[in-house]
PDB file with one MODEL, atoms N, CA, C and O in Angstrom:
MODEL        1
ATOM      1  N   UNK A   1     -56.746 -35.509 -24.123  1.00  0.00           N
ATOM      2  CA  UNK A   1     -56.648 -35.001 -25.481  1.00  0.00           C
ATOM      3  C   UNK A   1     -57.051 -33.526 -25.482  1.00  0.00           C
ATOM      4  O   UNK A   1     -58.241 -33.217 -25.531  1.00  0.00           O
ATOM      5  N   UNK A   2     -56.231 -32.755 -25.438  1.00  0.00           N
ATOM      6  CA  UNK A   2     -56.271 -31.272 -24.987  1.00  0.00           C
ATOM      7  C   UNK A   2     -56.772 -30.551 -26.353  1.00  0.00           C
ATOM      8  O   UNK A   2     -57.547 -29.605 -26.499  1.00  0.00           O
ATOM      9  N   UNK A   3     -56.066 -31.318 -27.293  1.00  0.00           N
ATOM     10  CA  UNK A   3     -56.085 -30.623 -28.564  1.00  0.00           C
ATOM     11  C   UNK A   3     -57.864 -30.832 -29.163  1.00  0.00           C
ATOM     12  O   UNK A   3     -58.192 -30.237 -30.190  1.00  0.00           O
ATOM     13  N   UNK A   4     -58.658 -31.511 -28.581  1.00  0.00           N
ATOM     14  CA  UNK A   4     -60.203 -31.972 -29.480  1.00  0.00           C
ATOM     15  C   UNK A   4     -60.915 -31.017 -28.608  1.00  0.00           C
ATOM     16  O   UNK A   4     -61.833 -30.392 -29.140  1.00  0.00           O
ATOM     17  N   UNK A   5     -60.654 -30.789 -27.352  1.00  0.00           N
ATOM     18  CA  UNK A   5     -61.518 -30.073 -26.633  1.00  0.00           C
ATOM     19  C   UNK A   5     -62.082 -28.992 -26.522  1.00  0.00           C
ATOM     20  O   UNK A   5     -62.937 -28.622 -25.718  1.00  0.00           O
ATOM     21  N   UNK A   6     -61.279 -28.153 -27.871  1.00  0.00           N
ATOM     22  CA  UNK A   6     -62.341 -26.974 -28.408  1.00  0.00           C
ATOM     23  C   UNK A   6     -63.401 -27.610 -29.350  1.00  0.00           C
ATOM     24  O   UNK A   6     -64.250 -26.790 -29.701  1.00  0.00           O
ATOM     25  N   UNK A   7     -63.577 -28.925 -29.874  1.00  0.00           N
ATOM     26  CA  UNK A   7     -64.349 -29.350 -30.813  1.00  0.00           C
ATOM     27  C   UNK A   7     -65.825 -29.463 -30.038  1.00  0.00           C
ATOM     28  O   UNK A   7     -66.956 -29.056 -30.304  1.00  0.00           O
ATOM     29  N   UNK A   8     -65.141 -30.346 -28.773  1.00  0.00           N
ATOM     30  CA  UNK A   8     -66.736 -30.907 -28.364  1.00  0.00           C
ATOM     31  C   UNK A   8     -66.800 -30.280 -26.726  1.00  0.00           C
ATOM     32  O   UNK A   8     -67.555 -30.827 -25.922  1.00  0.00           O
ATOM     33  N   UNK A   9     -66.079 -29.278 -26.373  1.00  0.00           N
ATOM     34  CA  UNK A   9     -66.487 -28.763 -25.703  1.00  0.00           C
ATOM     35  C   UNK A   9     -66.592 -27.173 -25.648  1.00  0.00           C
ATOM     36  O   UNK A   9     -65.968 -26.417 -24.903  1.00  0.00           O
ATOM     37  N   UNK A  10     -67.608 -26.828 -26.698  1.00  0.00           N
ATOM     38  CA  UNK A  10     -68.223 -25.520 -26.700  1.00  0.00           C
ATOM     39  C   UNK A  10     -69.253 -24.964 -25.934  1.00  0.00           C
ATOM     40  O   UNK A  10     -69.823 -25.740 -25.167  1.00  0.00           O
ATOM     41  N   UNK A  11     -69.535 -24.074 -25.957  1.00  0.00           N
ATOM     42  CA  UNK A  11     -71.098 -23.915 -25.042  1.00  0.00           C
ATOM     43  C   UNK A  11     -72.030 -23.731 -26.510  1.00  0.00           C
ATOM     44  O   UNK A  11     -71.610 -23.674 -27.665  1.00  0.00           O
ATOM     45  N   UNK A  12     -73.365 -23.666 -26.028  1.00  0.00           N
ATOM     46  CA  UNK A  12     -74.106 -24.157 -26.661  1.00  0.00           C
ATOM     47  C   UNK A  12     -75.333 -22.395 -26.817  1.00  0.00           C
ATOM     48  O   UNK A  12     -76.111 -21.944 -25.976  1.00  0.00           O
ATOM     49  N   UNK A  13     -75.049 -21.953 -27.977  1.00  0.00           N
ATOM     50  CA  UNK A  13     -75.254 -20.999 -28.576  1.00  0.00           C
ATOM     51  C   UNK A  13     -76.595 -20.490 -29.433  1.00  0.00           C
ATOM     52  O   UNK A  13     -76.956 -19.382 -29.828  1.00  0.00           O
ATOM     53  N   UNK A  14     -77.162 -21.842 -29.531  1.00  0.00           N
ATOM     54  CA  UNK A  14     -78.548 -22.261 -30.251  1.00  0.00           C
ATOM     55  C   UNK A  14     -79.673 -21.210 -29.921  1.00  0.00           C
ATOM     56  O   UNK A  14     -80.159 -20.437 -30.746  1.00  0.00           O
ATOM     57  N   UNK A  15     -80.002 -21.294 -28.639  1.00  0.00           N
ATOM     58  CA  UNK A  15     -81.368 -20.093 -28.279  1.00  0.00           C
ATOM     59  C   UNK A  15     -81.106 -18.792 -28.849  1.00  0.00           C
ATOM     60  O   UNK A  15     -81.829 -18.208 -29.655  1.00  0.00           O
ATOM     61  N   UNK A  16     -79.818 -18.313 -28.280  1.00  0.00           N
ATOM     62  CA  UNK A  16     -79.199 -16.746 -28.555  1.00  0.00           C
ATOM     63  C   UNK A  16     -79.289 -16.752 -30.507  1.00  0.00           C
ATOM     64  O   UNK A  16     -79.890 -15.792 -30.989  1.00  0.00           O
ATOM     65  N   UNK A  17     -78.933 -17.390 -31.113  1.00  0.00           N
ATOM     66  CA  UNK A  17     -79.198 -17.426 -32.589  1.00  0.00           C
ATOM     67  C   UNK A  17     -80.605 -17.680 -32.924  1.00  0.00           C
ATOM     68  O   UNK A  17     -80.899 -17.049 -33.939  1.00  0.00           O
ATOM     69  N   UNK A  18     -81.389 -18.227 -32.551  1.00  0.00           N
ATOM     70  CA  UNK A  18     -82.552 -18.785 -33.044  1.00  0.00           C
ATOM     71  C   UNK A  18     -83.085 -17.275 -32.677  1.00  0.00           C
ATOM     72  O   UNK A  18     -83.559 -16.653 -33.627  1.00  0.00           O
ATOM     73  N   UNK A  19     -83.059 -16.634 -31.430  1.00  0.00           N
ATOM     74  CA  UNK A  19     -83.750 -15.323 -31.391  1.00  0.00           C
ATOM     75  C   UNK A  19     -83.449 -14.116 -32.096  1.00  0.00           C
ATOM     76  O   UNK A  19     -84.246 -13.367 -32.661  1.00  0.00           O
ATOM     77  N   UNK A  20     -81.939 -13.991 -31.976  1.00  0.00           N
ATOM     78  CA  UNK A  20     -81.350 -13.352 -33.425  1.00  0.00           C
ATOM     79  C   UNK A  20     -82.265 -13.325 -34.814  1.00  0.00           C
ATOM     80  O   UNK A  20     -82.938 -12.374 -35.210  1.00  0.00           O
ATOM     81  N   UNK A  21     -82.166 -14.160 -35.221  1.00  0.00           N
ATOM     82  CA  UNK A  21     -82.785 -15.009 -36.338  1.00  0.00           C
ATOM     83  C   UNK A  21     -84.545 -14.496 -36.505  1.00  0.00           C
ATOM     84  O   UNK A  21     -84.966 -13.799 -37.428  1.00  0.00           O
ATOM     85  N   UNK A  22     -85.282 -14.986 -35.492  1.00  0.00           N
ATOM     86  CA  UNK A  22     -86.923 -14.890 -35.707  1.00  0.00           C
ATOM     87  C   UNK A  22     -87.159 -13.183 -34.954  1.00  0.00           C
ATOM     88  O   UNK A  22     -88.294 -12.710 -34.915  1.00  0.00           O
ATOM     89  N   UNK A  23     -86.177 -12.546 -34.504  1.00  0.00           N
ATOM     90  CA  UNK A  23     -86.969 -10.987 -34.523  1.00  0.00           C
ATOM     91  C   UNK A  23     -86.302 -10.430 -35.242  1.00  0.00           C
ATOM     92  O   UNK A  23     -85.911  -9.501 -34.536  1.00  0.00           O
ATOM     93  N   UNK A  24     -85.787 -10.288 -36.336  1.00  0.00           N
ATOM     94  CA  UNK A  24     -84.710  -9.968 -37.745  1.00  0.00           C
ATOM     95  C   UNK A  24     -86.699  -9.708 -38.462  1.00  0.00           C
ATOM     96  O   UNK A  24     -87.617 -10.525 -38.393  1.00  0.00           O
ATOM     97  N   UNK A  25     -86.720  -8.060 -39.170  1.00  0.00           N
ATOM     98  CA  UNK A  25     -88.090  -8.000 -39.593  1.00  0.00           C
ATOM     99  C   UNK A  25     -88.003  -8.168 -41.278  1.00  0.00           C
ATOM    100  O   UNK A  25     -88.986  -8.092 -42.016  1.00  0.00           O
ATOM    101  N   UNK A  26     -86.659  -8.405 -41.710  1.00  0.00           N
ATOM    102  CA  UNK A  26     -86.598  -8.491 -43.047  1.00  0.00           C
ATOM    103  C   UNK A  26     -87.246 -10.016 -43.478  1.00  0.00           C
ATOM    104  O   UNK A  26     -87.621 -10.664 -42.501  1.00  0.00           O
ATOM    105  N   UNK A  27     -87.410 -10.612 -44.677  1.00  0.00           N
ATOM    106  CA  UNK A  27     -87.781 -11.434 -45.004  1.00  0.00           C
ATOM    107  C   UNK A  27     -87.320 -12.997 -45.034  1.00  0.00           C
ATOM    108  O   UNK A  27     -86.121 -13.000 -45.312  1.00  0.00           O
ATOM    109  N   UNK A  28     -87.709 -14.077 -44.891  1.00  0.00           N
ATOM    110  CA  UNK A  28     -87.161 -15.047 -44.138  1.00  0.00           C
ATOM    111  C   UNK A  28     -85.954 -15.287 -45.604  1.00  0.00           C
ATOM    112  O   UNK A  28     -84.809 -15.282 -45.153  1.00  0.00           O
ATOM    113  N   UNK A  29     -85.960 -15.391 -46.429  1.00  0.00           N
ATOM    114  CA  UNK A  29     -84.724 -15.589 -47.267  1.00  0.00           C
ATOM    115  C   UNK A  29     -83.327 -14.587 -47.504  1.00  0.00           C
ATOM    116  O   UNK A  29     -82.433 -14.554 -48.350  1.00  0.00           O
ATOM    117  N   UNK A  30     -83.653 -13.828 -46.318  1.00  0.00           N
ATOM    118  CA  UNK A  30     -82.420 -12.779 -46.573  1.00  0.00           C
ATOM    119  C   UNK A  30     -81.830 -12.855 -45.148  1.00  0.00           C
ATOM    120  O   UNK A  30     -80.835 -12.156 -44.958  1.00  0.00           O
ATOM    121  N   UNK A  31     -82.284 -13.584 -44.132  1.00  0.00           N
ATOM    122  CA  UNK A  31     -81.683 -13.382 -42.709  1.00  0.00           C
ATOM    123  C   UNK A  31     -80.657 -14.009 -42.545  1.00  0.00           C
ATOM    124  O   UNK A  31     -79.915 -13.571 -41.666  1.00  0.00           O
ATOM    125  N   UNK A  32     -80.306 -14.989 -43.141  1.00  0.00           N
ATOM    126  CA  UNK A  32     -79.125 -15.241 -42.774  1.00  0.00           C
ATOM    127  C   UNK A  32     -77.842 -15.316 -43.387  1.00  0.00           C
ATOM    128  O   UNK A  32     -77.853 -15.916 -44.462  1.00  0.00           O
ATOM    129  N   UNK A  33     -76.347 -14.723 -42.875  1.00  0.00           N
ATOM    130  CA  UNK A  33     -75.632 -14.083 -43.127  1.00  0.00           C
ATOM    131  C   UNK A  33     -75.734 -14.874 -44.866  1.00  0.00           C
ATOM    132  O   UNK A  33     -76.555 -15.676 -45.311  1.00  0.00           O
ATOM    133  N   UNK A  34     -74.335 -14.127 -45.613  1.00  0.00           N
ATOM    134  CA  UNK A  34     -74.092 -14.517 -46.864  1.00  0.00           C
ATOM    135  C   UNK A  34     -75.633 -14.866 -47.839  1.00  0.00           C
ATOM    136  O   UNK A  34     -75.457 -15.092 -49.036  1.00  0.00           O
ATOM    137  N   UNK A  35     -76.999 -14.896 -47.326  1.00  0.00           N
ATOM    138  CA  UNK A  35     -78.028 -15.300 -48.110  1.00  0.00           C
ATOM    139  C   UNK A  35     -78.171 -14.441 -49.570  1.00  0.00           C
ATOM    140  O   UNK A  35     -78.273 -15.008 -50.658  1.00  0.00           O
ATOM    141  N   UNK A  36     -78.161 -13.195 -49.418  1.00  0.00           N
ATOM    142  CA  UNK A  36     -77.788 -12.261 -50.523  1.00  0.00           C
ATOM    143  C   UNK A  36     -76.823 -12.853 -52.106  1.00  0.00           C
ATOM    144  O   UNK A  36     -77.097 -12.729 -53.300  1.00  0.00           O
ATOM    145  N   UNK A  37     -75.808 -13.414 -51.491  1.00  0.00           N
ATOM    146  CA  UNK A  37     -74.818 -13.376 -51.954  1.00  0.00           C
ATOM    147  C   UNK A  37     -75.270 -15.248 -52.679  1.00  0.00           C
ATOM    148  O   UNK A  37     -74.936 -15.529 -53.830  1.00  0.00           O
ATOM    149  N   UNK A  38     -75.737 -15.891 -52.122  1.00  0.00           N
ATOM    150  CA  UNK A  38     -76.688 -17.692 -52.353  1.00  0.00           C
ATOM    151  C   UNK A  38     -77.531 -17.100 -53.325  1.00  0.00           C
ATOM    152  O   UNK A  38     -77.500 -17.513 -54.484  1.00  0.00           O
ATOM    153  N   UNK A  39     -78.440 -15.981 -52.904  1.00  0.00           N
ATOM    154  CA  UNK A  39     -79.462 -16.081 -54.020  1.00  0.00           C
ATOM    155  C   UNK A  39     -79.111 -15.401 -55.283  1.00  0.00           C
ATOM    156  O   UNK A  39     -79.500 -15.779 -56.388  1.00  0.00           O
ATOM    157  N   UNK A  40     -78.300 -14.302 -55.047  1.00  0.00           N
ATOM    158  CA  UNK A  40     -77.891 -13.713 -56.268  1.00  0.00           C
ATOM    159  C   UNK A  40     -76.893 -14.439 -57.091  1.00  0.00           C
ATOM    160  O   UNK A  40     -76.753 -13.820 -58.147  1.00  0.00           O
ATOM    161  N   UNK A  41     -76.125 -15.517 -57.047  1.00  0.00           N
ATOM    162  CA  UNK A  41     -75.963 -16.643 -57.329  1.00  0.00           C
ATOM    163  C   UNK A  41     -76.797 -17.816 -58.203  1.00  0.00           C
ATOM    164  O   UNK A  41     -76.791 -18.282 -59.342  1.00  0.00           O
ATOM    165  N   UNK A  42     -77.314 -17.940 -57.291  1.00  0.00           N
ATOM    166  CA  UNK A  42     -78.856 -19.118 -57.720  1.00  0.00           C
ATOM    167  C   UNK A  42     -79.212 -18.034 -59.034  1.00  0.00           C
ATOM    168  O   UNK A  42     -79.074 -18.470 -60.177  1.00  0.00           O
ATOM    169  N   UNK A  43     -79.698 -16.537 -58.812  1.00  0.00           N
ATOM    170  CA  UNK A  43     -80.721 -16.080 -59.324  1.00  0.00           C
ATOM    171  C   UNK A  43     -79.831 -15.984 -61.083  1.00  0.00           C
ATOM    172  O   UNK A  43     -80.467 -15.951 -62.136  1.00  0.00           O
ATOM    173  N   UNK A  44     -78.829 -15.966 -61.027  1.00  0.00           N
ATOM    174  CA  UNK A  44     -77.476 -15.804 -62.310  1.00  0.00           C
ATOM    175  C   UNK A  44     -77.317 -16.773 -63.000  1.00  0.00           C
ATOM    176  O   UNK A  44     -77.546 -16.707 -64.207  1.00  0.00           O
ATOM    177  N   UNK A  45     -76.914 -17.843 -62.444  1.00  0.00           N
ATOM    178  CA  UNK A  45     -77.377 -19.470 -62.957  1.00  0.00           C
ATOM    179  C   UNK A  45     -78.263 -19.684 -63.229  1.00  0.00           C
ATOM    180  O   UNK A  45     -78.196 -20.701 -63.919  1.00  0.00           O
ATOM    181  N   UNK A  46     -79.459 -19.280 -63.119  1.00  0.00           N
ATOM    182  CA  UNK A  46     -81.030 -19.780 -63.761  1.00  0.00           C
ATOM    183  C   UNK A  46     -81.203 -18.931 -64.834  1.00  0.00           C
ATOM    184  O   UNK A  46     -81.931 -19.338 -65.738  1.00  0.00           O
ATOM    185  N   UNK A  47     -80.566 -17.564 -64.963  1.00  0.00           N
ATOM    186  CA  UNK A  47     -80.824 -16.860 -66.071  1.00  0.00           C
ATOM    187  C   UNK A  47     -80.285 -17.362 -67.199  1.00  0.00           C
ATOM    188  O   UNK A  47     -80.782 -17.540 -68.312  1.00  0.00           O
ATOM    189  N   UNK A  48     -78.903 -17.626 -66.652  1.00  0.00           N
ATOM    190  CA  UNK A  48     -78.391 -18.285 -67.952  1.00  0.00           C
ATOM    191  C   UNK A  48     -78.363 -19.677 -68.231  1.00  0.00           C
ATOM    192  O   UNK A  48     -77.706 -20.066 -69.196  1.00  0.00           O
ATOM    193  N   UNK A  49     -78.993 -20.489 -67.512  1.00  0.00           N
ATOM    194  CA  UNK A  49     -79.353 -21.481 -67.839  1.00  0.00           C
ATOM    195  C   UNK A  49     -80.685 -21.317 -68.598  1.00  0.00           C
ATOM    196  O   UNK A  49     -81.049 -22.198 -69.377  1.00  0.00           O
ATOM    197  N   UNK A  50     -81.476 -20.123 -68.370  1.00  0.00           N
ATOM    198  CA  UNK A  50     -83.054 -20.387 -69.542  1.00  0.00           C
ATOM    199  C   UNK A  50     -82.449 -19.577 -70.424  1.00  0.00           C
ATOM    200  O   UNK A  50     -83.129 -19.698 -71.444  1.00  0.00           O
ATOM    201  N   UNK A  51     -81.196 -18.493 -70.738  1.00  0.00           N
ATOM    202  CA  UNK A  51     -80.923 -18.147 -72.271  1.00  0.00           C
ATOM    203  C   UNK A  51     -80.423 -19.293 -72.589  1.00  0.00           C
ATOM    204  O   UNK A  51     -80.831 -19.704 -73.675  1.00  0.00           O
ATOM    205  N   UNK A  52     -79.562 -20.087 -71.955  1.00  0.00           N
ATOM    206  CA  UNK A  52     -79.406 -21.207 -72.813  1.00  0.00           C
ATOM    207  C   UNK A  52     -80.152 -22.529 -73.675  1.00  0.00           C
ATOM    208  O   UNK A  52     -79.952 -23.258 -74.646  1.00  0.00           O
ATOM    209  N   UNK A  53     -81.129 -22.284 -72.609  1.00  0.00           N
ATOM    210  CA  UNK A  53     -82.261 -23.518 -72.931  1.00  0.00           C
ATOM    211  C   UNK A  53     -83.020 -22.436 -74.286  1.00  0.00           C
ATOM    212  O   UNK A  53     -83.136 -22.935 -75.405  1.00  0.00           O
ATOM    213  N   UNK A  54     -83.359 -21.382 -74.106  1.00  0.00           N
ATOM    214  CA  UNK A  54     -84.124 -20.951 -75.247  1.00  0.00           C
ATOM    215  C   UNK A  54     -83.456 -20.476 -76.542  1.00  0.00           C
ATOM    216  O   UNK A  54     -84.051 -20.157 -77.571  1.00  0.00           O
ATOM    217  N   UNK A  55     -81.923 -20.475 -76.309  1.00  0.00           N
ATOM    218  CA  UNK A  55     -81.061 -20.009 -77.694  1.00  0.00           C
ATOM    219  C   UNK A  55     -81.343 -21.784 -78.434  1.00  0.00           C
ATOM    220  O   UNK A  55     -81.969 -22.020 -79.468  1.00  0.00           O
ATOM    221  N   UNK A  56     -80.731 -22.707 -77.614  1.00  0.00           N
ATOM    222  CA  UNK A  56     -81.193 -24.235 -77.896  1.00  0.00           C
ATOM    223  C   UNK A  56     -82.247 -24.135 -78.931  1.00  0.00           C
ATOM    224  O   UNK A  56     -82.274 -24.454 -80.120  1.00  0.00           O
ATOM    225  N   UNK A  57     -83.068 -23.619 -78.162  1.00  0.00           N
ATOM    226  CA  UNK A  57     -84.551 -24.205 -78.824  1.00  0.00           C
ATOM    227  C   UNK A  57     -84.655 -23.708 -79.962  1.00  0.00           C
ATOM    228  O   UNK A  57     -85.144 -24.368 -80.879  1.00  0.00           O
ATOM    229  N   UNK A  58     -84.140 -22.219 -80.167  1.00  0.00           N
ATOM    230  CA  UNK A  58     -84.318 -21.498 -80.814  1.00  0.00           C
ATOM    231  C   UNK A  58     -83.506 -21.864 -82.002  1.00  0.00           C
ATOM    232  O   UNK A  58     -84.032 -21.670 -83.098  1.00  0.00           O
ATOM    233  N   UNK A  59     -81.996 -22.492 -81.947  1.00  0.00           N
ATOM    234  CA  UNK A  59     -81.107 -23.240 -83.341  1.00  0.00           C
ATOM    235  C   UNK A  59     -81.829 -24.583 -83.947  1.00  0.00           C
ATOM    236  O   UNK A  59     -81.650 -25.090 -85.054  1.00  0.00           O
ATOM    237  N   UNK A  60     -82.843 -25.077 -82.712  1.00  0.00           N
ATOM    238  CA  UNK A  60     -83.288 -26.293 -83.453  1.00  0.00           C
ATOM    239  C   UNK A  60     -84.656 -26.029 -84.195  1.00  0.00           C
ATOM    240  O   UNK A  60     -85.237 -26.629 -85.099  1.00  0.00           O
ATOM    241  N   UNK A  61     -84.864 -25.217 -83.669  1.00  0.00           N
ATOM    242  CA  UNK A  61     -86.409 -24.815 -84.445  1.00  0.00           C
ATOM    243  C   UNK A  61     -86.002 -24.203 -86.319  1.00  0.00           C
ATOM    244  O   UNK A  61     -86.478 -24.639 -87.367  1.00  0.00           O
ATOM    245  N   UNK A  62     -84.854 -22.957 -86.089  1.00  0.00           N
ATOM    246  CA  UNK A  62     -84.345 -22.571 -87.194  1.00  0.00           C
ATOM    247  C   UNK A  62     -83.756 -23.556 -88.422  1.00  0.00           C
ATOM    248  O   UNK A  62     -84.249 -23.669 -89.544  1.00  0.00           O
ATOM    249  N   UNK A  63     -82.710 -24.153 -87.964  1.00  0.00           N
ATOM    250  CA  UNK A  63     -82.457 -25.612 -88.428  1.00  0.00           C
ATOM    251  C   UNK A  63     -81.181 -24.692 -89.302  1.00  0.00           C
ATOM    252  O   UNK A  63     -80.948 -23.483 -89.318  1.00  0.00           O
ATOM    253  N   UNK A  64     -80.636 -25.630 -89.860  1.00  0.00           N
ATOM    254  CA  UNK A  64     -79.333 -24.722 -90.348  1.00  0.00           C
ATOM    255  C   UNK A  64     -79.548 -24.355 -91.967  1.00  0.00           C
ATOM    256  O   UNK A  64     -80.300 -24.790 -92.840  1.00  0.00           O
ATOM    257  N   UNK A  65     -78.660 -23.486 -91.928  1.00  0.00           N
ATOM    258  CA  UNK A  65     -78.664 -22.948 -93.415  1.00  0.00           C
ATOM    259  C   UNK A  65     -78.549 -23.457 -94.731  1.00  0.00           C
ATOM    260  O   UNK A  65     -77.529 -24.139 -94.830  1.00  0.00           O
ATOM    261  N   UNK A  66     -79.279 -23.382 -95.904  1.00  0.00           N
ATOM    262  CA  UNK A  66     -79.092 -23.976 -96.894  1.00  0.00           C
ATOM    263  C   UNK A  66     -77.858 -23.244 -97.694  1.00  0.00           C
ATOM    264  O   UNK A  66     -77.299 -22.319 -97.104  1.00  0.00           O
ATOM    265  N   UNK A  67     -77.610 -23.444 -98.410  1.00  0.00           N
ATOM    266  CA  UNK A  67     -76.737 -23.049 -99.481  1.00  0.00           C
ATOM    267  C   UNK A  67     -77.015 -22.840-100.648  1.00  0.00           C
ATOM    268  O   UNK A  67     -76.137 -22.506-101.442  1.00  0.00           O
TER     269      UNK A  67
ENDMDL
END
């Protein structure tokens, strides 16, 4: 099976990354590739998930308009 044998026969790359990785002097949440791009993400979704939670709070506290 000629065609699988790039699957499971790679060499094994693990040490050379792991050292990559732990002498990198920036901070452990930014070392690895695309992380920037995860947290600034994450960090966009939580914002607007707490304006949303506090506009919420904020229509039920007000309560609606009389007439």
């Amino acid at each position: 099976m000629l065609f699988l044998n790039p699957l499971y026969n790679k060499p094994n790359r693990i040490i050379e990354k792991q050292k990559l990785i732990q002498s990198d002097p920036r901070k452990i949440m930014y070392r690895l590739p695309r992380s920037q791009l995860y947290l600034g993400v994450y960090g966009a979704s939580w914002v607007v998930g707490m304006v949303g939670t506090t506009w919420g709070i904020y229509s039920l506290i007000k309560g609606k308009q009389q007439e």
